[in-house]
C-alpha positions in Angstrom: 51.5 -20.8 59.6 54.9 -20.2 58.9 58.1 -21.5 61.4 61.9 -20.0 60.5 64.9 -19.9 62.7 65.2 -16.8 64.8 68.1 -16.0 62.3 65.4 -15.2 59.8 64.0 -12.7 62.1 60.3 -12.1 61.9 59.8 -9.6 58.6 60.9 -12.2 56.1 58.6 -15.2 57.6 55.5 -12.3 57.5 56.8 -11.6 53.9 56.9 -15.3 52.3 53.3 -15.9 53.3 52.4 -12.3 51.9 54.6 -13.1 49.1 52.8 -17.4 49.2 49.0 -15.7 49.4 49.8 -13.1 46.3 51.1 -16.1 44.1 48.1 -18.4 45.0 45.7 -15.7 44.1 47.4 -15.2 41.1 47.2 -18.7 40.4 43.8 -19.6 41.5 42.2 -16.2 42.2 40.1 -15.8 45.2 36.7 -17.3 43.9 38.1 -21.1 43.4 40.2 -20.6 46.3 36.9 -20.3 48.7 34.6 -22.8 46.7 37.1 -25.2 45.8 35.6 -28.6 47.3 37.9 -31.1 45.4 40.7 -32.5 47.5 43.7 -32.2 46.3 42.5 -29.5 43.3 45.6 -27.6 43.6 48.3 -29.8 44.9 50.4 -28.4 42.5 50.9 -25.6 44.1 53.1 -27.0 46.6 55.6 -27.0 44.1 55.6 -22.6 43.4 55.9 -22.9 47.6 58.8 -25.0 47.5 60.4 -22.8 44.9 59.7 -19.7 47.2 61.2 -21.5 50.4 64.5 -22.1 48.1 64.7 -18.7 46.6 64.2 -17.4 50.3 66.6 -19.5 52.1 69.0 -18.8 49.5 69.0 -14.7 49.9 68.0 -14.6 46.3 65.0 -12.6 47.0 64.7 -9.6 49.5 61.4 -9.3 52.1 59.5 -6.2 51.4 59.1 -4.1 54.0 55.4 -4.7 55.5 52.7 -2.1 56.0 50.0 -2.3 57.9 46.5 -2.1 56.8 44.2 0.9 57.8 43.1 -0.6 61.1 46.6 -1.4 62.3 46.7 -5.4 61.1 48.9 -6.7 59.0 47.0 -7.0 54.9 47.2 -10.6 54.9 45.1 -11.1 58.0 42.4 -9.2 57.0 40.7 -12.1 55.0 38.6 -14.7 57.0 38.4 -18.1 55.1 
């Protein structure tokens, strides 16, 4: 879930969770991400999302523009969890 003021309009908000999802996977990759049953085993990721929110909020990075996937939904909704 992601909230922004209306000023944001709606392709940058779709973009920082694209943009949120790609880093974590990075990060983590998908495996841990889905099996991962400590709690709090990656906490520190808050901190790459608060870095994100600043660079955002600050204009310092641009939203891509947004596809959508083969089917007609957006890429990063594609994946159940």
């Amino acid at each position: 879930m992601c909230m922004a003021d209306d000023s944001f309009g709606r392709r940058i908000p779709f973009a920082f969770l694209q943009d949120i999802k790609t880093k974590f996977l990075e990060q983590y990759g998908q495996e841990r991400a889905l099996n991962s049953l400590v709690p709090y085993a990656m906490n520190e990721f808050s901190k790459t999302i608060a870095k994100q929110m600043v660079r955002i909020e600050k204009g310092e990075e641009k939203a891509p523009i947004i596809t959508f996937g083969q089917h007609g939904s957006l890429p990063f909704l594609n994946h159940s969890v």
